[in-house]
C-alpha positions as CSV (number, residue, x, y, z in Angstrom):
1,X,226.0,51.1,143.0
2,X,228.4,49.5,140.2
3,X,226.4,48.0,137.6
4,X,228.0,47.4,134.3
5,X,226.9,46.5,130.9
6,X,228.7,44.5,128.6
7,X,227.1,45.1,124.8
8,X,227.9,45.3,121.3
9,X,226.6,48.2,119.4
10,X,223.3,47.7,117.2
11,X,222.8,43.9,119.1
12,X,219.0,43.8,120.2
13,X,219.8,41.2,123.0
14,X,222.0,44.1,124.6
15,X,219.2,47.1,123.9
16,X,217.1,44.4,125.6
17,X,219.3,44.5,128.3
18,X,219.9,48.3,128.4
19,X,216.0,49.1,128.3
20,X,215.3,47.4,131.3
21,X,218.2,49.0,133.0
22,X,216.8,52.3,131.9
23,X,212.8,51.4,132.6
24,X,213.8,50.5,136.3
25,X,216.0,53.8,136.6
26,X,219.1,52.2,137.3
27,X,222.6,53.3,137.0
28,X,224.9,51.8,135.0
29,X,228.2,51.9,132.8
30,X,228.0,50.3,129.1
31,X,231.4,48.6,128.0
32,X,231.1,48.5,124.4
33,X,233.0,45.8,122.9
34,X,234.6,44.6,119.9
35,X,232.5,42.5,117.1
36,X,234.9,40.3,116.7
37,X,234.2,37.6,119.2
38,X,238.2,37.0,119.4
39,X,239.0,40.4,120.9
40,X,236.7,40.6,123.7
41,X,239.4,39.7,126.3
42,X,237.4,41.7,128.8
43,X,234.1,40.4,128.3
44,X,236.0,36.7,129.0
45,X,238.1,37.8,131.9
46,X,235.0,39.1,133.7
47,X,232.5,36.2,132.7
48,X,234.4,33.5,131.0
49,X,232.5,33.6,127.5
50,X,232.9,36.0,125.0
51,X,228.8,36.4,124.6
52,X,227.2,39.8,125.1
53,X,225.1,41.1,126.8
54,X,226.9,40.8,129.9
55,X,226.1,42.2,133.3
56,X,228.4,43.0,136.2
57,X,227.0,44.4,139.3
58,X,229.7,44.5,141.7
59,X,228.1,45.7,144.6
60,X,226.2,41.8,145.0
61,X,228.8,40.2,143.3
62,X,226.6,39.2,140.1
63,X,227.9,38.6,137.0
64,X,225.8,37.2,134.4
65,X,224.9,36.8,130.4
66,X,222.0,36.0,128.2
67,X,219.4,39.1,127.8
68,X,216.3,37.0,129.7
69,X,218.5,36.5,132.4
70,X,219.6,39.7,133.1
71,X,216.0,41.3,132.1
72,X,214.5,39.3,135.1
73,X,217.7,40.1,137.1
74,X,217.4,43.7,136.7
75,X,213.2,43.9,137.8
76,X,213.4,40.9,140.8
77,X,216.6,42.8,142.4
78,X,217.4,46.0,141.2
79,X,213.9,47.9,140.3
């Protein structure tokens, strides 16, 4: 499995995110990004905002933002 997280260090709507990665033991690579909003080129190339949290699972072909989203991503289809 090829889940990604997109997050910004010390942003609680990414911990969020990363928690309930964690709580439902699932694998994942964080991509820490820049705070500038201007230099996250990857976040934008992947998802087409610049917003984090983002999540890329690659194996469903899922990409999405916004911390509720991903929260009730992560326990409907991953846990």
């Amino acid at each position: 499995m090829t889940v990604r997280l997109y997050a910004l260090d010390g942003c609680p709507w990414c911990e969020k995110a990363a928690d309930a990665l964690d709580d439902a033991g699932v694998a994942y690579e964080t991509e820490w990004v820049d705070a500038l909003h201007s230099d996250r080129n990857e976040v934008k190339r992947v998802s087409g905002q610049r917003g984090v949290p983002v999540l890329v699972d690659e194996e469903r072909g899922v990409t999405m933002a916004e911390s509720a989203n991903i929260v009730e991503y992560v326990e409907r289809t991953l846990a």
